[in-house]
N, C-alpha and C positions, 0 to 999 in steps of 0.2 A: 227722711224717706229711706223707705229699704232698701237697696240696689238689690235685684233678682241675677245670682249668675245659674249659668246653664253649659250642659254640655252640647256643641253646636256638631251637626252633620251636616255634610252635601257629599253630591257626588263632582267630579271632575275628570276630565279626560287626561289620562294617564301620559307621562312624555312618552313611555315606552314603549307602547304598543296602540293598536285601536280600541282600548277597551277604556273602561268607565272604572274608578276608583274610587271609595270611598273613605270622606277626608273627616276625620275626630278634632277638634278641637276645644280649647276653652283661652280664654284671656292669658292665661297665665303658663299653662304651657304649648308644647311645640307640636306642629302640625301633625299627626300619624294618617297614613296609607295603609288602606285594607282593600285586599281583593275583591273580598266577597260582603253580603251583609251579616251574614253569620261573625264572621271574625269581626267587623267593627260594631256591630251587638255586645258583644261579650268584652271590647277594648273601653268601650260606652260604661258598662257596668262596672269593670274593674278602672275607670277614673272617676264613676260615682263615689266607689265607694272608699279610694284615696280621699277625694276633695270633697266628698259632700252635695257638691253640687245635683241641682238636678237636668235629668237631660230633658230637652226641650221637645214637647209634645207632639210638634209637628215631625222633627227628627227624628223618632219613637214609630209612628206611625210608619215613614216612608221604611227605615230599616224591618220592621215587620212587615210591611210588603214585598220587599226584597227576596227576605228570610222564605216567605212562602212562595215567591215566583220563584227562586231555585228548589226548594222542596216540590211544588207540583214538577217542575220540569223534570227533576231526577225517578220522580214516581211516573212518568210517562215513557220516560225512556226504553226502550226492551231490555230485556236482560241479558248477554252475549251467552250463546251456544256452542258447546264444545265441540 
């Protein structure tokens, strides 16, 4: 039987503040904390493509929602006036 490894996401409540952090994982190595989903996209892809592995589908999904719930929020924003 194959074993299937994957690169695993959640999110977590940060010790340091109120916010919500984005946690990278796989078996084998060590926890990483990202701010944003942008950053733990791109942490995603470059332990992809160290280890092979693949990141897990549902993990994939919720960071691309992330990625676009900050992209609309930054394009709603106004622009500051000088």
């Amino acid at each position: 039987m194959e074993q299937k490894l994957f690169i695993l996401v959640k999110t977590e409540k940060s010790n340091r503040s109120e916010n919500n952090v984005w946690v990278i994982s796989t078996q084998s190595h060590k926890k990483k904390y990202c701010r944003n989903a942008l950053t733990a996209l791109r942490y995603a892809f470059l332990l992809k493509r160290q280890t092979g592995r693949r990141i897990a589908d549902d993990a994939f999904e919720s960071l691309m929602a992330g990625v676009r719930a900050r992209k609309s929020q930054t394009l709603t924003e106004e622009p500051a006036t000088c």
